[in-house]
matplotlib code that plots the C-alpha trace (Angstrom):
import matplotlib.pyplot as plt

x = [-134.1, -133.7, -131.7, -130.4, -127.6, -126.8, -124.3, -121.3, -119.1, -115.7, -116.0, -114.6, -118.1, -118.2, -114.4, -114.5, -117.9, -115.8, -112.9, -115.0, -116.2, -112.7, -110.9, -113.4, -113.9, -109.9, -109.6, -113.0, -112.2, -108.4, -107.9, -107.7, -105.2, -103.0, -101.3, -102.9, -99.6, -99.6, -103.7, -102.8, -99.6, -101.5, -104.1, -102.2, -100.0, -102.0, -105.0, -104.8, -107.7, -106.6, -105.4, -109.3, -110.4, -108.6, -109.7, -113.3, -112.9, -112.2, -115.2, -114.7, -115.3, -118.8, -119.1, -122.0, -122.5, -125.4, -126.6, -128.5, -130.0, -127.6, -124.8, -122.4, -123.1, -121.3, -119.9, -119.4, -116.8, -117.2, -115.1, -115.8, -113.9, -111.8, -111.0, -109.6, -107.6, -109.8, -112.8, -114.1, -112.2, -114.4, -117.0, -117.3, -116.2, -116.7, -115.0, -116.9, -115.8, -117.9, -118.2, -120.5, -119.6, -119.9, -122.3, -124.7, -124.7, -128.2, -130.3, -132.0, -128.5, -127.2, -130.1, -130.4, -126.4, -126.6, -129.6, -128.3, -124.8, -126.1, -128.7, -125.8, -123.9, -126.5, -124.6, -122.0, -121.5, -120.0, -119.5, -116.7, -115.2, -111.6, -113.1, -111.5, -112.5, -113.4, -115.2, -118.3, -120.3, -118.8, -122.5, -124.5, -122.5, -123.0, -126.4, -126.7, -125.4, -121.8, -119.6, -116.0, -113.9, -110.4, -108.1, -106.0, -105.3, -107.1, -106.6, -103.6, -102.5, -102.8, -104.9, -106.8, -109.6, -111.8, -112.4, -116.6, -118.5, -121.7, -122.9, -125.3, -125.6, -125.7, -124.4]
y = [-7.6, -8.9, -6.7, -6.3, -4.9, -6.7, -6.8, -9.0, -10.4, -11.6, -15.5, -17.1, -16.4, -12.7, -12.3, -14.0, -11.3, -8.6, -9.9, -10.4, -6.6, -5.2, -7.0, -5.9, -2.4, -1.7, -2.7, -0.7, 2.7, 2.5, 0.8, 4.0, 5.6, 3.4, 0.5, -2.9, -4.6, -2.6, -2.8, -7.2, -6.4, -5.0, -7.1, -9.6, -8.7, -6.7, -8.4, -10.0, -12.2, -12.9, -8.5, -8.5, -10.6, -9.4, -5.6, -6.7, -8.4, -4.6, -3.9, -0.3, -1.5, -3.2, -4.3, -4.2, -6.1, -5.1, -8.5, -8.0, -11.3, -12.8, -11.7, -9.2, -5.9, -3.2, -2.8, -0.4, -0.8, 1.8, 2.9, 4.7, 7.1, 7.3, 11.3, 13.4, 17.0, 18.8, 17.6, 19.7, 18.7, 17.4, 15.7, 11.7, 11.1, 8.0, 7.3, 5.2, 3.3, 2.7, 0.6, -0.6, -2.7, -0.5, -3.2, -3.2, 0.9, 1.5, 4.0, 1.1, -0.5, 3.0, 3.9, 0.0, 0.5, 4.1, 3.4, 0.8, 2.7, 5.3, 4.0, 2.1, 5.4, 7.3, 7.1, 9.4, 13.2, 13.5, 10.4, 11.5, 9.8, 10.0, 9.4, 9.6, 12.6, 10.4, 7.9, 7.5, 7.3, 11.2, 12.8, 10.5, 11.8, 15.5, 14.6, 13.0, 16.4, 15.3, 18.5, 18.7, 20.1, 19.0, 17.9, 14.8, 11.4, 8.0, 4.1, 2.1, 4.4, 8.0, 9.6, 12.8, 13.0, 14.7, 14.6, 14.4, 15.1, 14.9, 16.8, 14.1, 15.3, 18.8, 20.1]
z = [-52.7, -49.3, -47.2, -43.4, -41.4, -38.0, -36.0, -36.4, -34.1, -34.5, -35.8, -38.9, -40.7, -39.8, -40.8, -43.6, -44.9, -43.6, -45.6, -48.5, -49.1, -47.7, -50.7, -53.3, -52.0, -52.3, -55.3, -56.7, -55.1, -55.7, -59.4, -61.0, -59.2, -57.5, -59.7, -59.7, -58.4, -55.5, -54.6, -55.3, -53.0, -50.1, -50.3, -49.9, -47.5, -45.1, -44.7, -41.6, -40.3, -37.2, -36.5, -37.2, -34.7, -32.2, -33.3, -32.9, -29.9, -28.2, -26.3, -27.7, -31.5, -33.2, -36.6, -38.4, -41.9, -44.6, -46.3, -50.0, -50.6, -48.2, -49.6, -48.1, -49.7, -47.3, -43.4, -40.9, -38.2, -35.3, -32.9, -29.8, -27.8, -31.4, -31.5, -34.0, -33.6, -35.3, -33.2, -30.4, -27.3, -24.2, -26.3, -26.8, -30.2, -32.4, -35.3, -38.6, -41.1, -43.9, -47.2, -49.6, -52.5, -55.7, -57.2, -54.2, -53.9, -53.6, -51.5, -50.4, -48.7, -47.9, -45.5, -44.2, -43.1, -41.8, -39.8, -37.7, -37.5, -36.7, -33.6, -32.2, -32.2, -30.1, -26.9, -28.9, -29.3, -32.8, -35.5, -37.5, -40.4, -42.3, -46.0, -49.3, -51.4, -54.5, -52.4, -53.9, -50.6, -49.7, -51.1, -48.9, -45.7, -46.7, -47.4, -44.1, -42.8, -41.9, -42.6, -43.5, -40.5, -42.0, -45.3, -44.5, -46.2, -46.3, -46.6, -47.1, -50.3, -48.3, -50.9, -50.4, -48.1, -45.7, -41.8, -42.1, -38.5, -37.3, -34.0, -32.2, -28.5, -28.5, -25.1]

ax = plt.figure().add_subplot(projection="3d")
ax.plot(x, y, z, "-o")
ax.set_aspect("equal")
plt.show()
């Protein structure tokens, strides 16, 4: 399998990837505990291609998209100088987002993902992350040595989930 992560600006092409995971990856982490009508519903509804563009197109946010065989396997979207209360105050915070399409989860597509995540994020103190305590990808983080620092909620349904950070620049 041919596989790379790069970054991804906001065009029709690079929306329409982005798009493309965000759909599946709702309706894969959420179909057995939110009702189907209301994962359709949201999708539907709150989806907006053109909120997206405009998103991206803040100097303070980068995309990146991980391609398996061409095909858009996973994305993280970063943002910098994104904080969160239970963060140490003083240090430069960014937050992730980050998703892999249940049928591309792989080591392989994990590492290719988190490596370019996490050398764009080297300018950074901590990378935290707000992620869903069934998310499958919650292991990886721990195993990346991202620790829990808070309990709050996640994604368009507020389900359970952790605050994750990681300590880069140690000062």
């Amino acid at each position: 399998m041919n596989i790379i992560s790069k970054f991804t600006v906001g065009s029709e092409e690079g929306i329409s990837d982005l798009i493309t995971i965000i759909d599946s990856s709702v309706y894969t982490l959420h179909k057995e505990r939110v009702p189907e009508e209301n994962i359709k519903k949201y999708i539907a509804n709150e989806i907006d291609p053109r909120k997206m563009i405009n998103d991206l197109n803040d100097l303070s946010n980068q995309l990146i998209i991980t391609y398996a065989d061409e095909k858009p396997a996973g994305y993280s979207i970063m943002k910098s100088g994104s904080s969160h209360p239970a963060l140490p105050e003083g240090k430069r915070a960014t937050e992730i987002s980050f998703v892999i399409l249940s049928e591309f989860d792989s080591p392989e597509i994990r590492q290719s993902l988190w490596k370019k995540c996490r050398s764009a994020n080297s300018f950074t103190d901590i990378i935290w992350i707000n992620i869903m305590v069934h998310d499958p990808l919650l292991e990886f983080f721990k195993e990346s040595g991202f620790i829990i620092v808070a309990d709050a909620t996640a994604g368009p349904f507020h389900l359970p989930s952790h605050i994750l950070s990681l300590e880069i620049n140690k000062n």
